[in-house]
Structure formats: C-alpha cells, structure tokens
C-alpha positions as CSV (number, residue, x, y, z in Angstrom):
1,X,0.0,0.0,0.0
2,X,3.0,2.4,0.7
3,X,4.6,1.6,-2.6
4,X,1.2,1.9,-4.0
5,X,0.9,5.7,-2.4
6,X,3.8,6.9,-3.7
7,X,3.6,6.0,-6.8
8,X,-0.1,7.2,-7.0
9,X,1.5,10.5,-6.0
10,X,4.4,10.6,-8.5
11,X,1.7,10.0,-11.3
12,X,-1.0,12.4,-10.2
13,X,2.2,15.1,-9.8
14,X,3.5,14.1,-13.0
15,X,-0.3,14.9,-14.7
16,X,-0.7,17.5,-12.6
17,X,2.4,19.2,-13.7
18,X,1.6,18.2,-17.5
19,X,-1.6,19.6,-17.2
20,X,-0.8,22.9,-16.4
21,X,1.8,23.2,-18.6
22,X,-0.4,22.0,-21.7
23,X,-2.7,25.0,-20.6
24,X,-0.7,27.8,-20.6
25,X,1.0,26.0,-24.0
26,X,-2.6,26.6,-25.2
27,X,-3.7,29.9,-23.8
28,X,0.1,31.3,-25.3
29,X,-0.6,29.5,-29.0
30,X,-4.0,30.9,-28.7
31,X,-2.7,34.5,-27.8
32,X,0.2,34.3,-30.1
33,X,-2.4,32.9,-33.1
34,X,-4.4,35.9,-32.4
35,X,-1.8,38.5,-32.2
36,X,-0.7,36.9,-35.6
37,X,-4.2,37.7,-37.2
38,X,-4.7,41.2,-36.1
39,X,-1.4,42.1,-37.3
40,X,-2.1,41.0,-40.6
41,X,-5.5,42.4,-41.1
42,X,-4.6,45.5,-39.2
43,X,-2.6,46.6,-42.9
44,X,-5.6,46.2,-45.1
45,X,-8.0,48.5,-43.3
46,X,-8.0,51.9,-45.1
47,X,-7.0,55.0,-42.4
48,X,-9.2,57.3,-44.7
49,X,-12.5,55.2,-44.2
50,X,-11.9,54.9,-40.5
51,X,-11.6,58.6,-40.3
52,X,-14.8,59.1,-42.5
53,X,-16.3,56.9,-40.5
54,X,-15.4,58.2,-37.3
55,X,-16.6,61.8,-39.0
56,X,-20.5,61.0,-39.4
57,X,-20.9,57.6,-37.4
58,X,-23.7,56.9,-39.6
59,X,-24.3,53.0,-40.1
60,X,-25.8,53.9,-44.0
61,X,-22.2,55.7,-44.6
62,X,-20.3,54.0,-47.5
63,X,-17.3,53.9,-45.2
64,X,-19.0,52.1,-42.3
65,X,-20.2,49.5,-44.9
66,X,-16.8,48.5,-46.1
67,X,-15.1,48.3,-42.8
68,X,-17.9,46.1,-41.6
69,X,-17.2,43.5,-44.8
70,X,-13.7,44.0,-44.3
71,X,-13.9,42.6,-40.1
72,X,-16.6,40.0,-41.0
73,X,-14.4,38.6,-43.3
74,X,-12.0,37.8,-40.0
75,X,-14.3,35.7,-38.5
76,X,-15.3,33.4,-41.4
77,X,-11.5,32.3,-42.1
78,X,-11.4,30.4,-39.1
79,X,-13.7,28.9,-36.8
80,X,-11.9,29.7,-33.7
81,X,-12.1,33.3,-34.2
82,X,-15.9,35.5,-33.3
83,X,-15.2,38.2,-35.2
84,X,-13.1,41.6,-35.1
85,X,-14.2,45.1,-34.1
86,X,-12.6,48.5,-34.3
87,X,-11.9,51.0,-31.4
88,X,-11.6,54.6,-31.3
89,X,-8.1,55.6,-29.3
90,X,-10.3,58.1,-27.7
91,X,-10.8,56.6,-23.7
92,X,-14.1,58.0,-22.3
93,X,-14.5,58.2,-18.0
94,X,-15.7,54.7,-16.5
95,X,-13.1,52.6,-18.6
96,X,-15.4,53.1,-21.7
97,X,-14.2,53.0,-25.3
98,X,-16.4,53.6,-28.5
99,X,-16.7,50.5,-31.0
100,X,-16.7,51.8,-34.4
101,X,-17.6,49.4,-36.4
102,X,-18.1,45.5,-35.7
103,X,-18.2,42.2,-38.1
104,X,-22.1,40.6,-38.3
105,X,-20.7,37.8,-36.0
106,X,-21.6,39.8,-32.9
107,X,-25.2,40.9,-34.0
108,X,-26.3,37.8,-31.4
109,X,-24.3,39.3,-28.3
110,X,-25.9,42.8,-29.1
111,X,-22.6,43.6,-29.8
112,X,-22.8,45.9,-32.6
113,X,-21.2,49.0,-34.8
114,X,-21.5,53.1,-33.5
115,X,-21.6,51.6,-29.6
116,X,-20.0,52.8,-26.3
117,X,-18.7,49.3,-24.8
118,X,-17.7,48.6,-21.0
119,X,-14.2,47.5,-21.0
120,X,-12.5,45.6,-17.9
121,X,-9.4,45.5,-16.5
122,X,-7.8,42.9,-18.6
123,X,-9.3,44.6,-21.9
124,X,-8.4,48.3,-20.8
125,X,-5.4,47.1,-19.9
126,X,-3.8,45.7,-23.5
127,X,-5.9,48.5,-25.2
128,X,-3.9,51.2,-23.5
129,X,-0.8,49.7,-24.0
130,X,-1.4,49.7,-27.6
131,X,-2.3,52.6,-27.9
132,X,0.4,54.4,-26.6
133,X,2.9,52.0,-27.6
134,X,1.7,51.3,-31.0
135,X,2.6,47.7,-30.7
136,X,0.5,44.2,-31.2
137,X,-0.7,42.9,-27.5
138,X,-3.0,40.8,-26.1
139,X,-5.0,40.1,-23.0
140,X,-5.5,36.5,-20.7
141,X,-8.7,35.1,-20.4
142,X,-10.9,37.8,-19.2
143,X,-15.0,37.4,-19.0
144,X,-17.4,40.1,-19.5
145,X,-21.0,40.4,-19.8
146,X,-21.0,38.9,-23.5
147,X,-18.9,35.3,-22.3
148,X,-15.2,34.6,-22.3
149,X,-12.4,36.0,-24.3
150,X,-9.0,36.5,-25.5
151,X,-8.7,39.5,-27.7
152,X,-5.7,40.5,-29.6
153,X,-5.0,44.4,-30.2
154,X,-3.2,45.9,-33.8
155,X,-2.9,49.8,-34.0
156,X,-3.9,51.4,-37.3
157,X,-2.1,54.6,-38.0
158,X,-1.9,57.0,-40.6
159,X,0.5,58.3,-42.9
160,X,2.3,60.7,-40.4
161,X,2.2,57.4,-37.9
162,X,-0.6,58.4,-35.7
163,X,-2.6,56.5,-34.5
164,X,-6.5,56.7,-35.7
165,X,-7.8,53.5,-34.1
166,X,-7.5,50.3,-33.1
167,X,-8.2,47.4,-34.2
168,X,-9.7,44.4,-32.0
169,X,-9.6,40.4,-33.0
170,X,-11.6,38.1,-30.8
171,X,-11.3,34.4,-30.1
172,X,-13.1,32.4,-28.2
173,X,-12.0,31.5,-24.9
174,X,-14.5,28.1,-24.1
175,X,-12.4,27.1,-27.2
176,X,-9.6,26.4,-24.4
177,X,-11.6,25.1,-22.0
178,X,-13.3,22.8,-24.8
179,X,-9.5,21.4,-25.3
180,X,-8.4,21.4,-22.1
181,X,-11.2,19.0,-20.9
182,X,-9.9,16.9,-23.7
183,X,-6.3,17.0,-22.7
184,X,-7.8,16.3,-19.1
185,X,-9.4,13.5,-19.9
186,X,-7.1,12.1,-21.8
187,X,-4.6,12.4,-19.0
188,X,-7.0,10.6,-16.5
189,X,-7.2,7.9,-18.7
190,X,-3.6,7.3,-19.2
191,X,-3.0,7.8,-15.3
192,X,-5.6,5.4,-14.6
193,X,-4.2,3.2,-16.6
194,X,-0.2,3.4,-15.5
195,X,-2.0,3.1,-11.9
196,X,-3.5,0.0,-13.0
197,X,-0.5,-1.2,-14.3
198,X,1.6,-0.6,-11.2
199,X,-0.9,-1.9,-8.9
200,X,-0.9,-5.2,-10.7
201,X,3.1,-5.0,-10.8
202,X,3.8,-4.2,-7.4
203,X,0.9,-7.2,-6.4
204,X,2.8,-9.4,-8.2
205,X,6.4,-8.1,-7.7
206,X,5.9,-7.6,-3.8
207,X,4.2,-10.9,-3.3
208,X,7.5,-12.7,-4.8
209,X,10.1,-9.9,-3.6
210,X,8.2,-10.3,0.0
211,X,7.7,-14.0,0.1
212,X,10.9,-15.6,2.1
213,X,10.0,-12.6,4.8
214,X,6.6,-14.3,5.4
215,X,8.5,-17.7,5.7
216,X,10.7,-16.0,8.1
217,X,7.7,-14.8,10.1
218,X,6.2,-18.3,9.5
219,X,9.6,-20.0,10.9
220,X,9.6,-17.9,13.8
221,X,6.6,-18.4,15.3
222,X,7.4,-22.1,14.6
223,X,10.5,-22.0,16.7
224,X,8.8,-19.8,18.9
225,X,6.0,-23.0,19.6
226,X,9.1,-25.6,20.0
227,X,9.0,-26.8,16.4
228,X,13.1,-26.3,16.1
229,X,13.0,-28.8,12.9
230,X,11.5,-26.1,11.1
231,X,13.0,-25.6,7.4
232,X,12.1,-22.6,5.5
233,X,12.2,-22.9,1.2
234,X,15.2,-21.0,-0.4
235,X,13.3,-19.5,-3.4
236,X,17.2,-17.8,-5.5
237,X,20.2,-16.3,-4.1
238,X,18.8,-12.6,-3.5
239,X,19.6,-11.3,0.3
240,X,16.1,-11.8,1.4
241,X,16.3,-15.9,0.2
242,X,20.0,-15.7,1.6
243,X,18.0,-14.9,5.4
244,X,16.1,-17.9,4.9
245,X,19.8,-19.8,4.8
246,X,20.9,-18.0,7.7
247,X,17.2,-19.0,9.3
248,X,17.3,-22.6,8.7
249,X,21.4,-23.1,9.8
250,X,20.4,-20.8,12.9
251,X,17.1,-23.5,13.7
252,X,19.6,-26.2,12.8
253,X,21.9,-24.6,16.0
254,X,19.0,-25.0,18.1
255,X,17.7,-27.9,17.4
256,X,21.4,-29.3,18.6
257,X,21.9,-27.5,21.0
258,X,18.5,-28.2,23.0
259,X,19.1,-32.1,22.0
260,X,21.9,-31.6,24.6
261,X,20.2,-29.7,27.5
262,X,17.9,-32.5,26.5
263,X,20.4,-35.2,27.5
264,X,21.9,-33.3,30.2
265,X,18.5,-32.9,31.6
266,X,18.2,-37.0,31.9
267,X,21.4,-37.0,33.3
268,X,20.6,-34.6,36.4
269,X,17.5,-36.8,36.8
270,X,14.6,-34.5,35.0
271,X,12.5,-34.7,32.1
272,X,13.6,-34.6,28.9
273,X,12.8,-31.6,26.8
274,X,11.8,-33.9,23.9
275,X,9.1,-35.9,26.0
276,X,7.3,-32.7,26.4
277,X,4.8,-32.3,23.2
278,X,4.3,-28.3,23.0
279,X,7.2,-27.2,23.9
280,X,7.9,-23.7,24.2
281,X,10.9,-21.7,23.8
282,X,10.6,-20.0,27.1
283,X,10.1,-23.6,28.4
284,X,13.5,-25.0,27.3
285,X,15.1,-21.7,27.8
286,X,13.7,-22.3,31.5
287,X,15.0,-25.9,31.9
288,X,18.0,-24.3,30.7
289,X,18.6,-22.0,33.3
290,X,18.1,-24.6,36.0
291,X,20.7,-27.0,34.7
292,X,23.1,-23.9,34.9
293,X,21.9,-23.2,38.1
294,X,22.3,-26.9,39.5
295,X,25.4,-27.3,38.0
296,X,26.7,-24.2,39.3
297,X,25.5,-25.2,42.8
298,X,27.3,-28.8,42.2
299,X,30.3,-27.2,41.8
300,X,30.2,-25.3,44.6
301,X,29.3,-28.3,46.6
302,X,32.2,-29.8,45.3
303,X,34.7,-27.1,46.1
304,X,33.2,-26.9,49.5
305,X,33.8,-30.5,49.6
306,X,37.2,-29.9,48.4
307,X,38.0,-27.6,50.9
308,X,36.7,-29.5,53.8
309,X,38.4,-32.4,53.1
310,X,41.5,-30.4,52.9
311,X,40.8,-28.7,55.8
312,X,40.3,-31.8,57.7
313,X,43.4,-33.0,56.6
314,X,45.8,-30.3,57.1
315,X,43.8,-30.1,61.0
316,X,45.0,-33.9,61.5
317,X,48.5,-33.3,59.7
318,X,49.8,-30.3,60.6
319,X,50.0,-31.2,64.5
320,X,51.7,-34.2,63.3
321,X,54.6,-32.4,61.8
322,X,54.6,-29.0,63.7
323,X,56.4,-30.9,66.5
324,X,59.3,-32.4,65.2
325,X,59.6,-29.6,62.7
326,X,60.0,-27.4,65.4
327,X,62.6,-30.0,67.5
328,X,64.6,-29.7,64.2
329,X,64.2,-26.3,63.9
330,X,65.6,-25.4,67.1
331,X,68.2,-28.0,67.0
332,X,69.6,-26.6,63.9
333,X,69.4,-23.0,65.3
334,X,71.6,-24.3,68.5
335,X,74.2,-25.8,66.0
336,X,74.0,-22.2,63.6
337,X,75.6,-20.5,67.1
338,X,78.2,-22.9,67.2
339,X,81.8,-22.3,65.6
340,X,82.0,-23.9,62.1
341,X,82.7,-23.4,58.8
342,X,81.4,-20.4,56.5
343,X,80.1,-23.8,54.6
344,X,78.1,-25.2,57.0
345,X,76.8,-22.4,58.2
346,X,75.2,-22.0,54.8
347,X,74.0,-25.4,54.8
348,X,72.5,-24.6,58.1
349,X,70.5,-21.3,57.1
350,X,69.2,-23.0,54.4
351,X,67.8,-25.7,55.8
352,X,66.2,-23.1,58.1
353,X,65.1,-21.4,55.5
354,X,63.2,-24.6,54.2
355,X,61.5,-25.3,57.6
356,X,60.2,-22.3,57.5
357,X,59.3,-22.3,53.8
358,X,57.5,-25.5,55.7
359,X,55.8,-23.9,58.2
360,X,54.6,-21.3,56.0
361,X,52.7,-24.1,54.2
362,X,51.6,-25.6,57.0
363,X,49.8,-22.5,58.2
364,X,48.0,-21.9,55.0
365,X,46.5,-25.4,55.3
366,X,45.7,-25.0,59.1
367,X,44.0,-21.3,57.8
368,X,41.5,-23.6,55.4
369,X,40.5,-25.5,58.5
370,X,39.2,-22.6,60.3
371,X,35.2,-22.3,60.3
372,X,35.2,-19.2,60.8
373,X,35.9,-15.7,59.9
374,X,37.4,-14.9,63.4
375,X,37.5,-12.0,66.2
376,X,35.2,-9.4,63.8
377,X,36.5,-5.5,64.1
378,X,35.8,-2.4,62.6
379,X,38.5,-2.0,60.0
380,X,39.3,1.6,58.1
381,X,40.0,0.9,54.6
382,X,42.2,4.2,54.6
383,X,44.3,3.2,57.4
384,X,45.0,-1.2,56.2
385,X,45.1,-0.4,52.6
386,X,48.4,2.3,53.3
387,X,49.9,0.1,56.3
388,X,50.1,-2.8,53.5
389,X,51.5,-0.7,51.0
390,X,54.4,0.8,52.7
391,X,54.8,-3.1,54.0
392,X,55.1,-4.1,50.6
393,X,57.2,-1.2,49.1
394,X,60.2,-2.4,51.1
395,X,59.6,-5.7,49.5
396,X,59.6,-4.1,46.0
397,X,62.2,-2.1,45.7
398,X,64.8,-4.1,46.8
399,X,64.2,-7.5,45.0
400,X,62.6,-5.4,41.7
401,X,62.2,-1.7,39.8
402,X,58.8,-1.7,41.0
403,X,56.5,1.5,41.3
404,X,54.0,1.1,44.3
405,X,50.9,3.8,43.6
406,X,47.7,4.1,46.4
407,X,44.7,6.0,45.1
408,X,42.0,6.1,48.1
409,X,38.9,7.3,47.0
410,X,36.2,7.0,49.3
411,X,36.2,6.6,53.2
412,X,35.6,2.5,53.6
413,X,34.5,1.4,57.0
414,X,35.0,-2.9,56.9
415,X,34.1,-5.4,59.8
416,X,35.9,-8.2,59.7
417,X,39.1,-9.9,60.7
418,X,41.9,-7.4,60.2
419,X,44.8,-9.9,60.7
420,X,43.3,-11.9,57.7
421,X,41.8,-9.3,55.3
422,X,45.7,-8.0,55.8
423,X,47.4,-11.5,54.9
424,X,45.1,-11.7,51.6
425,X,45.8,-8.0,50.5
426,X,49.9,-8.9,51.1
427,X,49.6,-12.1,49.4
428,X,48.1,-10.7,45.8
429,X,50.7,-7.5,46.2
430,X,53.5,-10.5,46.9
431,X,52.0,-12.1,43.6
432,X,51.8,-9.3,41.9
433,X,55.1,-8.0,42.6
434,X,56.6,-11.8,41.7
435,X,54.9,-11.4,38.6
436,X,56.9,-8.6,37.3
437,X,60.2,-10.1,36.1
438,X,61.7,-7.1,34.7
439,X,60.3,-4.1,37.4
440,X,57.1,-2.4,36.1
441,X,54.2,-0.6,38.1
442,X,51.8,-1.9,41.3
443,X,49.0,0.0,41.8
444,X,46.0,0.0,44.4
445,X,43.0,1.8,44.6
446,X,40.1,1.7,47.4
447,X,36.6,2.8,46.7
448,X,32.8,2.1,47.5
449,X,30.8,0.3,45.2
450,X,27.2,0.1,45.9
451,X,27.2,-1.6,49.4
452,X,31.1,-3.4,49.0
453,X,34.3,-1.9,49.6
454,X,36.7,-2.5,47.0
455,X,40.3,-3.0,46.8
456,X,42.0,-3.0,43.4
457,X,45.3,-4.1,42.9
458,X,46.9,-3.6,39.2
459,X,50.1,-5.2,38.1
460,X,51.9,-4.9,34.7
461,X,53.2,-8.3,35.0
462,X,53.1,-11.5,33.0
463,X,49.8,-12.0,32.9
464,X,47.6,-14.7,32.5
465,X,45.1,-17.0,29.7
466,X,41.5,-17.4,30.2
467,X,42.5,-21.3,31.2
468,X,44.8,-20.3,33.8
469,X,42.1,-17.6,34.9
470,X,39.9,-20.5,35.3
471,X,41.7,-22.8,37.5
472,X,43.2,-20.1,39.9
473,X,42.6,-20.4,43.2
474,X,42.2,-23.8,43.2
475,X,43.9,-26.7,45.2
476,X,47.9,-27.7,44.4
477,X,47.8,-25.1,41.3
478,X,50.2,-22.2,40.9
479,X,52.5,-20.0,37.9
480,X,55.0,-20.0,40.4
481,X,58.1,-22.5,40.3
482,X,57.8,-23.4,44.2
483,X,54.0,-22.2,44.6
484,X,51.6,-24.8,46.1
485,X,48.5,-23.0,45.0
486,X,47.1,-22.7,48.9
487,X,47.9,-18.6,49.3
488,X,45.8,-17.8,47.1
489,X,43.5,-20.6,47.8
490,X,43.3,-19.4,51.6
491,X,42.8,-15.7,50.1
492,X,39.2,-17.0,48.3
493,X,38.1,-18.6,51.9
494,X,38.8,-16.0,53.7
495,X,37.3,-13.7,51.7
496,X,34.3,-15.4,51.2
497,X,34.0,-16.3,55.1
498,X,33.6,-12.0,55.0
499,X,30.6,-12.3,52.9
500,X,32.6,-10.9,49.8
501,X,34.1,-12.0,46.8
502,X,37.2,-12.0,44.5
503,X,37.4,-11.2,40.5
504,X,40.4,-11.5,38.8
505,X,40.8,-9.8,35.0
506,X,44.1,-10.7,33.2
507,X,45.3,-10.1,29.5
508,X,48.7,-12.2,28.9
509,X,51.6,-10.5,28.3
510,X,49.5,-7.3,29.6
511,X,49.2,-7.7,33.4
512,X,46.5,-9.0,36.4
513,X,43.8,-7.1,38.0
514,X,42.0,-8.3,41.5
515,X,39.0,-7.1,42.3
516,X,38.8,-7.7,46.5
517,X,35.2,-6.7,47.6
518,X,34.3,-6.7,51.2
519,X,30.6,-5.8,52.7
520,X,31.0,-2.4,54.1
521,X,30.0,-1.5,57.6
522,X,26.6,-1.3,58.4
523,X,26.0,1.4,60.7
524,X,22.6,1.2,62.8
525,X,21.2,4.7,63.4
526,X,21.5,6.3,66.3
C-alpha cells in the first residue's frame, strides 16, 4: 500500500504538472495565433475610411459599410475566431471605449457597430498599451458580460504614424476550455491506466520480492512454539532468500543444541525436553537456566567439599609435623651458634630457610580448616590499605624496579578480621610484585561500590590465559616455580567467610587485575 501511495503521488504530480503546462501551452498559442491575425488584417483597413467613418458615425455611410465587410471577413476564415471590431483611441471616463464598427458575428451578443462598450481590466489594460505604444498585445482570459475571451489588439495609424484607431480580433475563450477537458481527460485515462499497471506490478512483484520474509515470520513463530526442525524454502540467491539460509542453519543450531540440555536434563535426573509435546521456547530456555543453576550449585558443593576435606586433613597433619619440625628447627638454630665453617653455616640457614618455607605451608593449610571468619572488628579501609602498601614497598624495591601507587577514593569502614583481610591484600601485592620479572608498576585503589568496599590491585606483569584464569585459586595449582597454590586458595576462603568476593581480570603478556570486595559497615542509626 506504501509503494502503491507513492507512486499514486508521483503520477497524479506528474499529470498535474503536465496539465498545467499543456494549458498555458494553449492559452500562449492561442494569444500568439491571435496577435498573428490582427497584425495581418490591421494593414488592409483603409485609415481614410476609418476617419470618414469616425466623421458621421452613420451606419448607411459608405465607409461604415466597407469596414464592416472587411472585419466579418475575419471571423469566417477560421472557426476559432468571433469576429473583429474596431476601437476609437479616444478613452471616455468609467473605462469606456467607442466601438466603431463590428463584423455581423456579434449581431447575437448585441454587440454591434457606432456603440460605447464597457471595458474591464484585462481589456483596458492591453488597449492602452497599444495605444500608446503602437505595438501588437493581447489580454489573458478575461470574462465580460457577453462570455469569455482573448482578444488581440493591432494599432492602425496614418500616414504621419498616428494612431487613428485600433483594431480588436476576438477568439473564443470556451475554445480552451473545450480542449483542455480533452487533454484532461485524456490524461486521466492514461494515469488510470499506468496506476492499473503498477498496482498489478507491485501485487505481483511484492508478493514474490516479499515472500521468504513471510516464511521467516512463518519459521519464527514455529520456533517460537518448539517446532526447532522447522526448514524454511530458499526461493534464488537474493539477500532476502540468503535470510532464509541464515534461518534454517540458525534453527539447525537449536535444534542441537537443545538435544543436549535434553540429555543433560536426563542426566541430572529431570524430564527430557523432547518428551514434552508443546514445547515452548521459554520452556527450554527455563530448563536451561536450571541445569546452569544446579550445575553451578554442584560445583560449589564440590569445592566446599574440596575444601573441607582439605581442611580436615591439614587439621590432622599439621599437629603431626609442627612438632618435630619445630625439635629440628631449634636443633639446627643451637648448632647455627656454634663455631663452624662459612660452609656449613650455609647449609644450616638454608635448611632453616626450608623449615620455615615448611611452616609457611603448614599455616596456610591450618587457615582452610578454620570455620570461621574470626574476632570481627571495625576495619578503616584508609588506614590497612596504606599500612600494607608501605609493608610491601620495602619488598619491591629491593628485589625489583617496582613502582608502588595508592589511590583512596572514598572513606571505607570494613568489619571483619583485620589480621586476615591484611594476609590476603599482602599475598596478591606478593603475587603481583613476583609477577613482574623485569620491574614495572603496582598500583592499588580503594573505593565504594554500591554496598562493597573494593580493593583494586593492578600489576603490569606476565599475565595470564582465560584457562589459567579458570583454575586459579584452586587446590595444588600455581604459575610459580615453588608455589603450592594454597595462598591464594586461603585468600578466596577468607574472603568469602567475610561475605565478599574476588574477580580476577588478566590479558597475557598485559598484566592482572584483582578485584577484592568486602561488605562495608553497616552502621545502625542512632
């Protein structure tokens, strides 16, 4: 229908515009045809009769006679002129002029010779500019009381080029109108039938053009009911039959992919999708969402699983070891006071080293038995986030050409365990600060986000894959040469025994963010 409208528009423009200017074409042929005849028959009227004439306006004078022949000849040379008159140059008050003499053509409109006639505005208007320009004019359509006109206007002068009168050619204005209804009608016809035409075109046209886009509508509300099997015709290769493709490799997708949350939906023990006989998209999309959420929750089951069981068996192992380790610990201290050599002195701090190295280990595992969070204080964000950093900048500048940056941003009230929201915050700076082989820049920034305070620690270091991403944090997994994987594994407990949570974002090559969010105080009104 829009197609339909504008072309309906174009077309009616298009006649319109063609109309009007086949008008004025014959209103200006019509003029200039008229203008043509008075000029010619303007020569062959005698001056000397007109002034005769004019001397004893009698209608039996010989002069009156001839001049009337002479303008009734006009009219019966062509059918599309009346007739022709002549005019005094004389202009009397009331925009009246004196008709000399007339052809017998106008004996019907009492229209006659030796007559005052009263001229309007068109008429006076090409009269007087003959007159005193002594050229060959003529008027538009003008109407007066004896019907429509357009009259041409040929001065008649004498010997010594004045002018004695004027002479007047009619023509018949319904002429015009008589061919314009012609021309209109003939344009009607012709734009009723190029709107035929296009109607039946663009039925045709738009029904094929349009015809994979109401398979695609047909194909989605199939898929939209659960029919994914759905296959839509490819009619060519045009880009509306190339969407049908794209439609029909996209249901294909589907129609895998929910064959698998099918089967995965057996294995967690539920219904399968395809035993249900309307299925609807939100439907499967639904069942979809709850397999993600149970396997999610699965997971978490098994990390907490994970953890407990290594909880439980650093709690029974650690006991076991701390003793002797710390017999042989002390033991080796005794002998690193005695006199020996520079040698075995280094054999001795070394071993030291390794017990504690040891112990360090030990702790971590003893940390993922705790059930708890701990004594719970108010913590200021302000104050631990610039004791940790000037702890740490020590640490960096002497083993690295490290650049340690704080940024606090808001006030951050925390409860929790300070001891332990301090050993995670050192052991991602520690990571970060490992992580940068060849110096680079640490930053951290504190700031409230919605009801969290956040920590953000930024390294330029080494970086990490989305795979490594994946598995940090976990059990026995670590970049590091000598890592165990428990730091940071202790640093998610802890942090989720606060009630918060820990994002990592790492490009390789490019460096690590952490993301440490804590719950913020909540402060009861007084």
């Amino acid at each position: 229908m829009f197609s339909f409208m504008i072309t309906t528009i174009v077309v009616v423009s298009t006649i319109g515009t063609s109309f009007y200017l086949q008008s004025k074409q014959l209103k200006s042929q019509m003029a200039d045809k008229v203008e043509g005849v008075a000029g010619i028959w303007s020569s062959t009227l005698d001056p000397e009769d007109i002034k005769k004439a004019n001397e004893f306006r009698d209608t039996a004078n010989p002069s009156i006679r001839r001049l009337e022949r002479l303008l009734t000849l006009v009219g019966s040379k062509s059918a599309s002129f009346l007739g022709a008159y002549i005019v005094l140059p004389e202009e009397y008050p009331n925009h009246k002029v004196y008709i000399l003499s007339a052809s017998d053509a106008y004996y019907e409109y009492s229209f006659d010779s030796l007559m005052f006639y009263d001229a309007g505005e068109e008429f006076i208007g090409a009269y007087r500019e003959t007159r005193q320009n002594k050229i060959i004019t003529s008027t538009d359509i003008f109407t007066d009381q004896y019907g429509s006109w357009i009259t041409a206007f040929a001065p008649i002068t004498d010997n010594n080029g004045n002018v004695v009168a004027i002479l007047g050619i009619d023509a018949k204005a319904s002429i015009i109108k008589e061919n314009q209804m012609e021309i209109l009608m003939l344009l009607l016809l012709e734009m009723a039938a190029i709107l035929a035409a296009v109607y039946v075109i663009l039925n045709w046209g738009l029904k094929k053009v349009m015809k994979p886009v109401d398979d695609l509508f047909f194909g989605i509300k199939e898929i939209s009911s659960g029919n994914f099997s759905v296959k839509l015709p490819v009619h060519d290769q045009s880009e509306l039959s190339l969407l049908s493709e794209n439609f029909n490799e996209m249901a294909y997708k589907l129609s895998q992919l929910f064959d698998r949350v099918s089967a995965a939906s057996k294995q967690l023990g539920q219904s399968a999708l395809k035993d249900n006989e309307s299925l609807l998209l939100e439907e499967a999309i639904n069942t979809m969402e709850n397999i993600f959420e149970r396997t999610k929750l699965q997971q978490e089951l098994q990390r907490a699983e994970k953890m407990n069981a290594i909880g439980q068996l650093a709690a029974s192992v650690a006991h076991e070891i701390r003793n002797p380790m710390t017999v042989v610990k002390g033991f080796l201290q005794i002998f690193l006071s005695k006199e020996m050599s520079e040698e075995d002195h280094m054999y001795l701090k070394l071993m030291i080293e390794e017990l504690n190295r040891a112990e360090n280990i030990i702790n971590d595992y003893l940390s993922l038995a705790k059930p708890d969070v701990g004594k719970l204080e108010i913590i200021d964000g302000r104050e631990l986030a610039e004791q940790v950093m000037d702890l740490m900048n020590s640490y960096a500048m002497m083993s690295k050409n490290i650049s340690m940056h704080t940024e606090i941003k808001n006030q951050v009230k925390i409860r929790g365990n300070k001891s332990e929201l301090k050993q995670v915050l050192i052991n991602v700076l520690k990571n970060g600060i490992e992580a940068m082989g060849d110096g680079g820049k640490l930053s951290m920034t504190l700031e409230k986000q919605g009801d969290f305070g956040v920590f953000t620690i930024n390294d330029t270091g080494i970086g990490m894959t989305t795979e490594e991403l994946s598995r940090l944090g976990t059990a026995f997994y670590s970049l590091k040469e000598r890592g165990t994987g428990m730091g940071l594994m202790v640093c998610y407990q802890i942090v989720e025994r606060m009630k918060g949570q820990i994002k990592v974002y790492s490009k390789k090559g490019e460096g690590t963010t952490f993301e440490i969010k804590v719950p913020l105080l909540e402060e009861s009104p007084e």
